[in-house]
C-alpha positions as CSV (number, residue, x, y, z in Angstrom):
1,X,0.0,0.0,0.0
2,X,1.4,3.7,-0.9
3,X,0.7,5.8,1.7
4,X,-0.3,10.0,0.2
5,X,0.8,13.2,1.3
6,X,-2.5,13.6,2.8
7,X,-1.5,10.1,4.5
8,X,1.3,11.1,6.0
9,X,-0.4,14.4,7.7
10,X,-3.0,11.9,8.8
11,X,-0.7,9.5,10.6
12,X,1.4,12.2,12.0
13,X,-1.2,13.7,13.4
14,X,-2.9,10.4,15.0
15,X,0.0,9.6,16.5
16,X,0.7,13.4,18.2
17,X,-2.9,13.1,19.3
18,X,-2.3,10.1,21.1
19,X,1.3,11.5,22.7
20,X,-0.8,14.3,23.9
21,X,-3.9,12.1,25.4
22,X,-1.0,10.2,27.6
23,X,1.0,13.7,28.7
24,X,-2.8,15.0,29.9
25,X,-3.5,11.4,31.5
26,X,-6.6,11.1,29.1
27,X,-7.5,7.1,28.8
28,X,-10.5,7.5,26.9
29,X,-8.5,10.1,24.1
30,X,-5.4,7.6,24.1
31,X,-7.8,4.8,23.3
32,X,-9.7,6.5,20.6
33,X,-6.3,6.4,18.6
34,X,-5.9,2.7,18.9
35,X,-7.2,0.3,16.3
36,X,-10.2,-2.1,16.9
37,X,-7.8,-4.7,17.0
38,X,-5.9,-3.4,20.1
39,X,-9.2,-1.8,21.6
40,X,-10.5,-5.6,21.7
41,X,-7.0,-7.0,23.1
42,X,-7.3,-4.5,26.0
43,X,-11.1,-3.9,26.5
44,X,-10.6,-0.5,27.9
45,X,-9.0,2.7,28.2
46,X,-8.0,2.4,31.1
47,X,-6.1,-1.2,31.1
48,X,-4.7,0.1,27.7
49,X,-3.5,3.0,29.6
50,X,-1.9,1.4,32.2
51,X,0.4,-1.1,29.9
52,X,1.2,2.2,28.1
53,X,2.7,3.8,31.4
54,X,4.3,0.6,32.5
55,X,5.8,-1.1,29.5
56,X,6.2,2.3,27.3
57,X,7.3,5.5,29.3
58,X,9.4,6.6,26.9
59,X,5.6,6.7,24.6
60,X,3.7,7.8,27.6
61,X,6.1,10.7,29.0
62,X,8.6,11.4,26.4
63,X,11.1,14.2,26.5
64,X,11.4,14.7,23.1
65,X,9.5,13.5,19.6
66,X,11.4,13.6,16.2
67,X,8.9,12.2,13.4
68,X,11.4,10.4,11.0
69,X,10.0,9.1,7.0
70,X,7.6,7.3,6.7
71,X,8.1,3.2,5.7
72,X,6.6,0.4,4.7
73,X,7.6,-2.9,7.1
74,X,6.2,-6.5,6.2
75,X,3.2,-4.5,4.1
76,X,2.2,-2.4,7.0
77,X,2.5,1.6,6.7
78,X,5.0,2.4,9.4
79,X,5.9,5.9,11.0
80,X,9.3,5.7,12.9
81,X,9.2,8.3,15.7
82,X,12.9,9.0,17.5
83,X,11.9,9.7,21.2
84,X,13.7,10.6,24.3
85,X,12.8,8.2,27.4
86,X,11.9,9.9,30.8
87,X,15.4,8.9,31.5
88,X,17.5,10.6,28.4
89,X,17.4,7.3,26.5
90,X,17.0,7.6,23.0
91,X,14.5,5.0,21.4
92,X,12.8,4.4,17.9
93,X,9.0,3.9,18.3
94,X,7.8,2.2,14.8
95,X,4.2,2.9,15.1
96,X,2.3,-0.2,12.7
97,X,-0.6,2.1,11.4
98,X,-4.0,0.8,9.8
99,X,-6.5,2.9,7.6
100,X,-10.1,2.1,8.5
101,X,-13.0,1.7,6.0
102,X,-13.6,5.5,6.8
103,X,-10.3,6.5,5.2
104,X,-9.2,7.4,8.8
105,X,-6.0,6.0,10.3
106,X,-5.4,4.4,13.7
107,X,-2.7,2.8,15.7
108,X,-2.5,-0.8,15.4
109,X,0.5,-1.4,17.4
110,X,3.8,-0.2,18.5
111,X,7.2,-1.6,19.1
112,X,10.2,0.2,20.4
113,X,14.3,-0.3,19.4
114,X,17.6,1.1,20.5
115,X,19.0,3.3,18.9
116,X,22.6,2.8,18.1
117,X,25.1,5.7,18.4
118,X,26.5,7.1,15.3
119,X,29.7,7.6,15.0
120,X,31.2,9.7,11.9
């Protein structure tokens, strides 16, 4: 799938809705980012938003957000955030996006990776 211009404004803007539901502690707004798919694995806003503060603070409280270009991994229209953990760790957050029926775009899953120093 080729993701548009209008796509990409979309998923960016999905995604920095959801970063701003967890900085204002707002389950229900978090949640309403999230595909069917996750809504059904978690039930509700507020279990969702507990793994998120648990097992992703550097999603749930990060210092910094960098969107990076958009990519395509295993046929799924990825956006690759860099993100500074509460700690000063940098991370890679690949968010696995999905368009609905609607044309809208939700989250449909997230997985974090080091980021490796570059040296020049």
């Amino acid at each position: 799938m080729e993701a548009t211009d209008k796509d990409y404004l979309a998923i960016r803007s999905v995604i920095e809705g959801q970063l701003q539901a967890f900085q204002q502690d707002d389950a229900q707004a978090a949640f309403s980012f999230a595909s069917l798919a996750i809504k059904e694995q978690f039930k509700t806003a507020e279990n969702f938003m507990r793994m998120v503060s648990i097992s992703y603070p550097a999603v749930y409280r990060p210092r910094s957000v960098f969107f990076e270009q958009i990519t395509t991994i295993q046929d799924n229209i990825t956006q690759p955030v860099l993100l500074l953990s509460p700690e000063g760790v940098p991370l890679r957050a690949l968010y696995f996006m999905e368009k609905q029926p609607d044309d809208t775009w939700r989250i449909n899953g997230c997985i974090l990776v080091s980021v490796d120093a570059e040296t020049t």
